[in-house]
PARODREN-126790 format. One line per field, with one value per residue (C-alpha): x, y, z; residue number from 1. Coordinates in pm, 1 decimal. Last residue first. Layout:
X <- c(X, ...);
Y <- c(Y, ...);
Z <- c(Z, ...);
seq <- c(NUM, ...);
***
This chain:
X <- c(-5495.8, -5786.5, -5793.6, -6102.2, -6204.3, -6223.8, -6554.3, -6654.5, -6666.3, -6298.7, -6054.3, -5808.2, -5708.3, -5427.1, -5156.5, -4829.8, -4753.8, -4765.5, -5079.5, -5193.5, -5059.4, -5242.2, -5535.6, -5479.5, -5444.0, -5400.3, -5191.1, -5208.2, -4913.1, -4855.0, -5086.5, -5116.0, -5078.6, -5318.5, -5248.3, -5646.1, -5717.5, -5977.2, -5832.5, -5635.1, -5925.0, -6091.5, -5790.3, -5794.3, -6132.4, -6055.6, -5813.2, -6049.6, -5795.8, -5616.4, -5373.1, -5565.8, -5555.3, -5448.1, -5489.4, -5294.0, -5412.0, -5234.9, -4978.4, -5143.1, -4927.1, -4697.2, -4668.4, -4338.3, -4030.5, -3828.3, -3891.1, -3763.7, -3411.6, -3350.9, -3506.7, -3259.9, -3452.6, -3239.4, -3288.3, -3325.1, -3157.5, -2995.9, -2807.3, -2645.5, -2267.0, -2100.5, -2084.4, -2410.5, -2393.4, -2530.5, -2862.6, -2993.8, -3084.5, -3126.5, -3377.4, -3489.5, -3191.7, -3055.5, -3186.2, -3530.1, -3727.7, -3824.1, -3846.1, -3553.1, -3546.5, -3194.5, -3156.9, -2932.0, -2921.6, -2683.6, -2366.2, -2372.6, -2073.4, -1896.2, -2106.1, -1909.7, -2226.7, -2238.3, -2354.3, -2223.5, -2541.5, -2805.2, -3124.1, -3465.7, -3816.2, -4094.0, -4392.8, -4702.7, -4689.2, -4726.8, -4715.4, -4650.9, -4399.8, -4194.6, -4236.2, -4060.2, -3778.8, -3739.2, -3655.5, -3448.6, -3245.9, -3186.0, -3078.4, -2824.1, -2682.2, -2654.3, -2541.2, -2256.7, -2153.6, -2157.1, -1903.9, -2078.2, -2096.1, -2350.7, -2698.4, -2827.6, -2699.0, -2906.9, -3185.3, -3184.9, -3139.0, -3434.6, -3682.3, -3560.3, -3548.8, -3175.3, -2865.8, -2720.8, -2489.4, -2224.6, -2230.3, -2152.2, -1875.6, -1728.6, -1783.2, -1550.7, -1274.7, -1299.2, -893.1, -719.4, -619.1, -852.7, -840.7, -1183.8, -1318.0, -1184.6, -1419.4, -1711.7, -1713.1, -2066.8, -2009.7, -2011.7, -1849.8, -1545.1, -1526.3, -1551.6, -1334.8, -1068.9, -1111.0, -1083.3, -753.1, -646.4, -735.3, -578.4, -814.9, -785.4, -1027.2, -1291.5, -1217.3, -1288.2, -1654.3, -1764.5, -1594.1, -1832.7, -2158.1, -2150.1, -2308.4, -2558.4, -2823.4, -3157.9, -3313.6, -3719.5, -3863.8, -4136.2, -4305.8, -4475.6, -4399.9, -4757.0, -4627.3, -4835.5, -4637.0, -4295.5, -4390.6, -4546.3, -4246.1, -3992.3, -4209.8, -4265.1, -3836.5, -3824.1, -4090.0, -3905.1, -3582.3, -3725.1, -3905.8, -3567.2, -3503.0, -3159.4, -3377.2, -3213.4, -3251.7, -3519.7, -3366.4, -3592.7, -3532.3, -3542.3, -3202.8, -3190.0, -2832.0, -2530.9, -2240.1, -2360.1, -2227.8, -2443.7, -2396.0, -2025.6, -1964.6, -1958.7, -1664.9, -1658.3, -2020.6, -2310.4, -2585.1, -2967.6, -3178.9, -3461.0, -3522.2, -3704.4, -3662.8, -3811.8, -3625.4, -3632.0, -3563.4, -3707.7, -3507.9, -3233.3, -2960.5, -3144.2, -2918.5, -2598.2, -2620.0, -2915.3, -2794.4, -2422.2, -2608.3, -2883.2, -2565.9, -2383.8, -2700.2, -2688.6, -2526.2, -2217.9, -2211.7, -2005.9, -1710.7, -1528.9, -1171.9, -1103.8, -974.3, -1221.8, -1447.5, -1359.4, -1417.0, -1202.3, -1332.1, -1376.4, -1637.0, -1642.9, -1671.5, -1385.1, -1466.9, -1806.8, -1750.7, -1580.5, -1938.8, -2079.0, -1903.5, -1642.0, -1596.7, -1852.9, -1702.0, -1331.2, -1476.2, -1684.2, -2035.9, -2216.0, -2527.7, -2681.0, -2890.8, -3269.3, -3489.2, -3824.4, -4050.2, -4113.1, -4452.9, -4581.9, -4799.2, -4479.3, -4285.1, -4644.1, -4607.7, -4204.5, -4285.8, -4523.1, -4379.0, -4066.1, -4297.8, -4428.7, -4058.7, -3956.1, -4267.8, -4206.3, -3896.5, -3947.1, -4186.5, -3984.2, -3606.1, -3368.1, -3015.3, -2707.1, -2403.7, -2165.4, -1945.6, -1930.1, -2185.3, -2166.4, -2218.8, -1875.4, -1799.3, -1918.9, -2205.5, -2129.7, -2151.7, -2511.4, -2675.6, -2462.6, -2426.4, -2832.0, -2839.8, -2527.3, -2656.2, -2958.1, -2770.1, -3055.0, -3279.3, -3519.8, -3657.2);
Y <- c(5318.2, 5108.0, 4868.3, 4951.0, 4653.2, 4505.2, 4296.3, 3925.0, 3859.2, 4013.8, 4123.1, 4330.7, 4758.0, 4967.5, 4712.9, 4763.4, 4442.4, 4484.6, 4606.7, 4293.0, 4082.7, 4253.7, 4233.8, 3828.6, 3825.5, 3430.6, 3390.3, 3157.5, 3154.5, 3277.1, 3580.1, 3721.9, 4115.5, 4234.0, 4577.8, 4705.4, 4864.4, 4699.7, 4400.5, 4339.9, 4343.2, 4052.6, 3841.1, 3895.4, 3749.9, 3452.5, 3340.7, 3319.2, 3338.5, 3049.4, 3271.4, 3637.0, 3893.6, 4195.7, 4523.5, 4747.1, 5068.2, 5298.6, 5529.9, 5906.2, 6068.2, 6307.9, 6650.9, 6660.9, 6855.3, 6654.1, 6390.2, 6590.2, 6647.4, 6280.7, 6226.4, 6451.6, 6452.2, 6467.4, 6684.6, 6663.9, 6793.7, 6657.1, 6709.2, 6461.5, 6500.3, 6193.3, 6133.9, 6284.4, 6700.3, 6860.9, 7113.0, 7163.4, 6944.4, 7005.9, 6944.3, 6972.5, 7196.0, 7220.9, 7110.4, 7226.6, 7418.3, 7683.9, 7496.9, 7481.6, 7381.7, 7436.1, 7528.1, 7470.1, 7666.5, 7561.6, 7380.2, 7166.1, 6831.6, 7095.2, 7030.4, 7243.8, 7398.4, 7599.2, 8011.9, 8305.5, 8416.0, 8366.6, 8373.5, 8332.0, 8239.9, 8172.2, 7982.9, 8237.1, 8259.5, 7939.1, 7833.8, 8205.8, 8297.5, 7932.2, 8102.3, 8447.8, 8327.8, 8068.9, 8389.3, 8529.5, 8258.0, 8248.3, 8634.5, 8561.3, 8295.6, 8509.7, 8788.9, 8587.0, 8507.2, 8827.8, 8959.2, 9106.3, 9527.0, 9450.3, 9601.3, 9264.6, 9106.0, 9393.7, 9297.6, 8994.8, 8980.7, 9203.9, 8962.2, 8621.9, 8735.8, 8773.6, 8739.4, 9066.2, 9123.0, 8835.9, 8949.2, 9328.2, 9178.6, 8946.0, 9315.9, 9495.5, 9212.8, 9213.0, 9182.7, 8961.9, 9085.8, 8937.1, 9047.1, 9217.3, 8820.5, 8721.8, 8961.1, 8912.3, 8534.9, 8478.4, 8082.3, 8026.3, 8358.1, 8276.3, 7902.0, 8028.0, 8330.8, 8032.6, 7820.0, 8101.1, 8229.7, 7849.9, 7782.3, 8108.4, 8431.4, 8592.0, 8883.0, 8676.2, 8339.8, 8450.8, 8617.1, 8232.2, 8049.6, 8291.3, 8214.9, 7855.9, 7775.0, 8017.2, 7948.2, 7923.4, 7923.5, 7771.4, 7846.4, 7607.3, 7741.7, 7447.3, 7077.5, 6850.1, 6584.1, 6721.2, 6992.9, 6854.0, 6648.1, 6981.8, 7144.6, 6912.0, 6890.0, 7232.1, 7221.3, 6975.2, 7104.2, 7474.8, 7353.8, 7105.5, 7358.4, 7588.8, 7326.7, 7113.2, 6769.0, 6422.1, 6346.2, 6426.0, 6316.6, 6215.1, 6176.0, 5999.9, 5958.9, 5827.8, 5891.7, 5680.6, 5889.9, 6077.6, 6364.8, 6625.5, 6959.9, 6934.4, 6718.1, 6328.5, 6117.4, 5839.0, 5872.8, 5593.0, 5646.1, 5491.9, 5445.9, 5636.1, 5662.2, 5856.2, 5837.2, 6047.1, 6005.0, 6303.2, 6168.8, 5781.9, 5489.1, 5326.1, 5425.7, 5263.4, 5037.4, 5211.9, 5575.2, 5668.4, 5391.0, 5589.0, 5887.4, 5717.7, 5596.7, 5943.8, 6066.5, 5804.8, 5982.4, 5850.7, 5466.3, 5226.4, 5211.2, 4928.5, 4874.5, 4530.4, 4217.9, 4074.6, 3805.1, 4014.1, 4389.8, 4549.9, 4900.6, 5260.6, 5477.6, 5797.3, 6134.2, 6267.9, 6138.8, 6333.5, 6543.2, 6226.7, 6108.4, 6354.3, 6171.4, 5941.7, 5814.2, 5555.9, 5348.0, 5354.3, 5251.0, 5026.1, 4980.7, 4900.7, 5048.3, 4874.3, 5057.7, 5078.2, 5248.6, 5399.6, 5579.7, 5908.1, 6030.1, 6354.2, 6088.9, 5844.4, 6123.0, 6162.1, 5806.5, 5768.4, 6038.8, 5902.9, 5507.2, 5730.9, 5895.0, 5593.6, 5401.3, 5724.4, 5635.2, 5298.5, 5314.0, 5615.6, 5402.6, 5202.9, 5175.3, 5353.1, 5221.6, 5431.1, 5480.2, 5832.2, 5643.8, 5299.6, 5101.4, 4871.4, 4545.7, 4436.3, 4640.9, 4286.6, 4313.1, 4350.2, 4710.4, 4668.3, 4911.0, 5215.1, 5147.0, 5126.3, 5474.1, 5300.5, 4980.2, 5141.4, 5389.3, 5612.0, 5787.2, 5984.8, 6186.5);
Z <- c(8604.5, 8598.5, 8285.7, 8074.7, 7892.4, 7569.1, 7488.8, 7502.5, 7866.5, 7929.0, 7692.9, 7902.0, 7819.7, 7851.9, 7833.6, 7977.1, 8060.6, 8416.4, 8395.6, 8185.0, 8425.3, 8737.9, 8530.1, 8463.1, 8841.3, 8927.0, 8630.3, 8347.9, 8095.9, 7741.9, 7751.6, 7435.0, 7380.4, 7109.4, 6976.2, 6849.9, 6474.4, 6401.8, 6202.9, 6522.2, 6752.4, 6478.6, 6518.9, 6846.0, 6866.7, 6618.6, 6882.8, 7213.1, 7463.1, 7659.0, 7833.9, 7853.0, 7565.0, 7682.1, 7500.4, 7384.4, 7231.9, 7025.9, 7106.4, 7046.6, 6789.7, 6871.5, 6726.6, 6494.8, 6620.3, 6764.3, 6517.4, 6244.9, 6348.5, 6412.1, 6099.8, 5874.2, 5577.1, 5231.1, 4923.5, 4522.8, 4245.8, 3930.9, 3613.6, 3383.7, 3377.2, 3334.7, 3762.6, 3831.9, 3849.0, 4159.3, 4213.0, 4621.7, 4918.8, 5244.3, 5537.4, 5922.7, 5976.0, 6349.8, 6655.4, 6585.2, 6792.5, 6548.8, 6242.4, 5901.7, 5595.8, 5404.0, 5032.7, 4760.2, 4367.1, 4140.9, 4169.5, 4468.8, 4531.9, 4798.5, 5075.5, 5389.7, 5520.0, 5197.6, 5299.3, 5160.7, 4926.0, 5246.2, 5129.9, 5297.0, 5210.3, 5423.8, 5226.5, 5207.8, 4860.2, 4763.8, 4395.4, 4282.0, 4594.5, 4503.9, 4128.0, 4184.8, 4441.3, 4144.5, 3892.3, 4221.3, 4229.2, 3847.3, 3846.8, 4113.7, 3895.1, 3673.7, 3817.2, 3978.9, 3576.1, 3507.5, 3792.7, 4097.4, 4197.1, 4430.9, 4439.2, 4289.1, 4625.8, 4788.2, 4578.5, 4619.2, 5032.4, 5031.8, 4834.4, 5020.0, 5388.4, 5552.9, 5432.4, 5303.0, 5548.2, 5435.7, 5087.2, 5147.4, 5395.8, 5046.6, 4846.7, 5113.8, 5169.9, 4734.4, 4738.0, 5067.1, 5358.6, 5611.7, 5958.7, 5850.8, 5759.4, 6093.0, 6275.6, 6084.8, 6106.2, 5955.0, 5991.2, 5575.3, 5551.3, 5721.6, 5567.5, 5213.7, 5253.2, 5359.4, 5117.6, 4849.9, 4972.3, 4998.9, 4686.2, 4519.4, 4493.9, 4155.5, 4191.6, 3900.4, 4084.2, 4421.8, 4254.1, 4114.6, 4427.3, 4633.3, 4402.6, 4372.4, 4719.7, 4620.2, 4890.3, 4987.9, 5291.5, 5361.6, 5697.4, 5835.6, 6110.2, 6212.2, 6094.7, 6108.9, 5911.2, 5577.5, 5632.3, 5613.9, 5288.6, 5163.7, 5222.3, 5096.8, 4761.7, 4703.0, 4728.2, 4477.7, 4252.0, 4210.7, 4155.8, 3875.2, 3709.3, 3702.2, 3435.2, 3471.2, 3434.9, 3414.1, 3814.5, 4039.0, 4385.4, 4676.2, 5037.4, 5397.1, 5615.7, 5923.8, 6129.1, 6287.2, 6402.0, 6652.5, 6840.7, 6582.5, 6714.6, 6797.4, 6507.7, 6464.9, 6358.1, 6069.1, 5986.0, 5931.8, 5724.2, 5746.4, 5506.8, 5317.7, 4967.0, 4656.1, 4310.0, 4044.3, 3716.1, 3427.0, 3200.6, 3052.8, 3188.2, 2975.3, 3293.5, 3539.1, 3612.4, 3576.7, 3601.2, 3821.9, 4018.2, 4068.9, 4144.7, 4388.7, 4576.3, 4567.8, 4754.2, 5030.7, 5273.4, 5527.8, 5338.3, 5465.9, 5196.1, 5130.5, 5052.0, 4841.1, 4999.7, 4809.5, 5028.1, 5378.4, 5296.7, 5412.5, 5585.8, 5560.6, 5760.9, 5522.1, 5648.5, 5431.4, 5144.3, 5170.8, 4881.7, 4638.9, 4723.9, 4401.3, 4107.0, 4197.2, 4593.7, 4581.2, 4326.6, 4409.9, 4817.4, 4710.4, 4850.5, 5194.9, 5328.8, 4998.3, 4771.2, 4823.8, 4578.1, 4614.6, 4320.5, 4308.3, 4124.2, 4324.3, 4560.7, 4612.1, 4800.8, 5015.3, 5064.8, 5168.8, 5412.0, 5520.9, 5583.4, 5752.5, 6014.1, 6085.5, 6121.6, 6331.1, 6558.3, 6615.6, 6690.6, 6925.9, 7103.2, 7181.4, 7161.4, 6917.4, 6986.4, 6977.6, 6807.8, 6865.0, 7032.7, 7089.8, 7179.3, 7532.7, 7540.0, 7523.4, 7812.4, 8031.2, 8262.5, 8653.5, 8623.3, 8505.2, 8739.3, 8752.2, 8315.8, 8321.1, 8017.9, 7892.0, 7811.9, 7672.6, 7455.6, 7353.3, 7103.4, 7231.0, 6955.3);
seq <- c(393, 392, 391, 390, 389, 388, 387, 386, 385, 384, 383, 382, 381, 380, 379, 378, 377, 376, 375, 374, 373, 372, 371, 370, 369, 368, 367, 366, 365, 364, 363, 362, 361, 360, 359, 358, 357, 356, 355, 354, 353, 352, 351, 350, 349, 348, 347, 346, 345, 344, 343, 342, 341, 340, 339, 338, 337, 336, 335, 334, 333, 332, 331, 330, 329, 328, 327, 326, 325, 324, 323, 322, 321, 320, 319, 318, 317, 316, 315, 314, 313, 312, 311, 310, 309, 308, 307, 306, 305, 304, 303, 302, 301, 300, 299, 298, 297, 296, 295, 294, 293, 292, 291, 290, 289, 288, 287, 286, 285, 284, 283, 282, 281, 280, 279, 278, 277, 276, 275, 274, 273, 272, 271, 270, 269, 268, 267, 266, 265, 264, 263, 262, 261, 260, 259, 258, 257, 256, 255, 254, 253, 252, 251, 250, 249, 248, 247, 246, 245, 244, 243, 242, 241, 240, 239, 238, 237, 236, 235, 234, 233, 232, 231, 230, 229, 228, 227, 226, 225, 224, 223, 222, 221, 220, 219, 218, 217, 216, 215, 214, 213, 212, 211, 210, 209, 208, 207, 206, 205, 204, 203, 202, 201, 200, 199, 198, 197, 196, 195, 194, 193, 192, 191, 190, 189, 188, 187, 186, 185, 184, 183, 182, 181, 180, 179, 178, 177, 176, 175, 174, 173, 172, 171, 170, 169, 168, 167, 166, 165, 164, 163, 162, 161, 160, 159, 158, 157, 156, 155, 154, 153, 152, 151, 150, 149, 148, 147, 146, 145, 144, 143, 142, 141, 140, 139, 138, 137, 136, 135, 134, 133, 132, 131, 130, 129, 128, 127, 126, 125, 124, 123, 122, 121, 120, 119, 118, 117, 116, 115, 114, 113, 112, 111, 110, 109, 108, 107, 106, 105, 104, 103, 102, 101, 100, 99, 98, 97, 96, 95, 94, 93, 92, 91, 90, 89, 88, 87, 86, 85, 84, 83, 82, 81, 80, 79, 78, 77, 76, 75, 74, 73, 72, 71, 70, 69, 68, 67, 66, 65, 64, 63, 62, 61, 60, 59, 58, 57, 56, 55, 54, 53, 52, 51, 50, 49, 48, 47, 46, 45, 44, 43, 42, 41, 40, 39, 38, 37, 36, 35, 34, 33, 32, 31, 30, 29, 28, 27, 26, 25, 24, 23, 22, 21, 20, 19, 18, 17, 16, 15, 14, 13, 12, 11, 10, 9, 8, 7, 6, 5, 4, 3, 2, 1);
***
């Protein structure tokens, strides 16, 4: 999607207009039709969410910062936008995902509500610095959590879910990869890695760094390269994984990725499946089962979501759209027509395009060339003598 700094995409022509119009870094405004289009896409999204039983919510971009950072936001701490808030003096947090905020409503309000609870959102984020793949700082996000059930079930309808939602948009290719996120800490623990030791292992195998991972002296180098090389399609990666020499509670949670390996192939066994057992992307807040959605074409993931633990406990999974991922990748729609309506139209008439379907663009002046005005405009057709007309051109 073509999202753009306007000021900055005129900044040779506008020299003369003060820097206080321009965004800072990493912002940007979204002008037409990709407006338009993401707020479409969103409205689908949001419908097809609806369709399995999610309802919306819509916390506030703003929140506390000793509220947001319990539970599952202490993870992205370290993205967080801070500022003082005005009326308290307290420290506020602008929001940099909106997954801790369905936690904490999951929690409080809606605490009495029968388990489990579909919700679903979308909203935008803002970031304190952006990355080398993602420059901005100011994202769409669109998602559901299913919250109150730890059933392999729930796994299994969540990530149905992101697929048919990406589907239903068009999305081709769609390649699903899971992950373990709790498997390396699991095996660092059993050989008696430190923090650091296990930090680092993390990191390494997280961006397949062969070479620094054979630099590395620390026990289980050989198992942790094992690891790394098995990523790859769903059914050999398990069994190589399973081929592994792992500690029992690895197996286990090996043995649970392959049992929903077993139903996503029952429920649609064409879906493309990968695993990769060493990869986290840096979200520490997972502790089951995660996944990433991916397209060829895409810049970067499409999706992710995966199993956490609410603030007292209570289990949950769900997953996150990136939109400005997803629009890139989704076929355009045709823009709809405009059509001009000239200055002194018949008003029930455009009321009547409308109802069909038709943009109406009102002339607010006469003109001697109500064409030429319509052109200009940007309208593709003129109401003339009762019926909409072809502009040339």
């Amino acid at each position: 999607m073509d999202t753009v700094n306007c000021v900055n995409r005129g900044r040779g022509a506008m020299k003369k207009l003060s820097t206080i119009m321009l965004l800072p870094d990493g912002l940007q405004d979204t002008l037409p039709p990709d407006a338009e289009a993401e707020a479409q896409t969103t409205s689908r999204l949001l419908e097809t969410f609806a369709s399995f039983g999610y309802q919306r919510v819509a916390p506030p971009l703003a929140e506390f910062e000793g509220t947001f950072l319990e539970g599952p936001g202490a993870a992205v701490g370290a993205k967080t936008f801070r500022m003082v808030d005005p009326l308290s003096q307290e420290m506020l947090c602008v929001r940099p995902d909106i997954t801790p905020q369905i936690a904490r409503i999951a929690e409080s309000c809606l605490s009495n509500l029968a388990r489990p609870l579909r919700l679903s959102y979308a909203g935008h984020i803002l970031r304190g610095s952006g990355t080398q793949l993602y420059p901005e700082r100011q994202f769409s996000q669109v998602g559901v959590e299913l919250i109150g059930d730890s059933s392999l079930a729930g796994d299994v309808e969540v990530i149905l879910l992101a697929h048919e939602a990406l589907s239903s948009l068009g999305v081709a290719d769609i390649s699903i990869d899971l992950t373990i996120p709790t498997l390396v800490p699991i095996i660092c623990r059993d050989l008696g890695l430190g923090e650091i030791e296990t930090s680092e292992v993390r990191r390494v195998l997280d961006r397949k760094d062969t070479g620094s991972l054979k630099e590395m002296d620390v026990p289980g180098r050989e198992l942790f390269e094992s690891l790394m090389l098995a990523a790859g399609p769903a059914n050999t990666a398990i069994e190589k994984i399973g081929a592994l020499n792992l500690p029992n509670e690895a197996g286990r949670h090996v043995a649970l990725l392959e049992d929903l390996v077993n139903q996503l192939r029952a429920f649609a066994p064409s879906m493309a499946l990968t695993v990769d057992p060493g990869e986290f992307r840096g979200v520490e807040y997972h502790t089951g089962v995660a996944f990433n959605v991916f397209s060829r074409g895409a810049r970067g993931e499409l999706c992710g979501g995966g199993r956490y633990c609410l603030y007292g406990g209570e289990k949950a999974t769900g997953f996150t759209i990136y939109m400005e991922s997803l629009q890139g990748v989704i076929p355009n729609d045709p823009e709809p027509s405009r059509i001009y309506i000239p200055f002194g139209g018949d008003a029930e008439k455009a009321r009547q395009l409308r109802r069909k379907g038709w943009r109406t663009v009102a002339g607010l002046q006469s003109t001697d060339s109500e064409r030429a005005e319509a052109v200009r405009l940007g309208c593709t057709h003129i109401f003339e003598n009762g019926e909409p007309q072809l502009l040339d051109g």
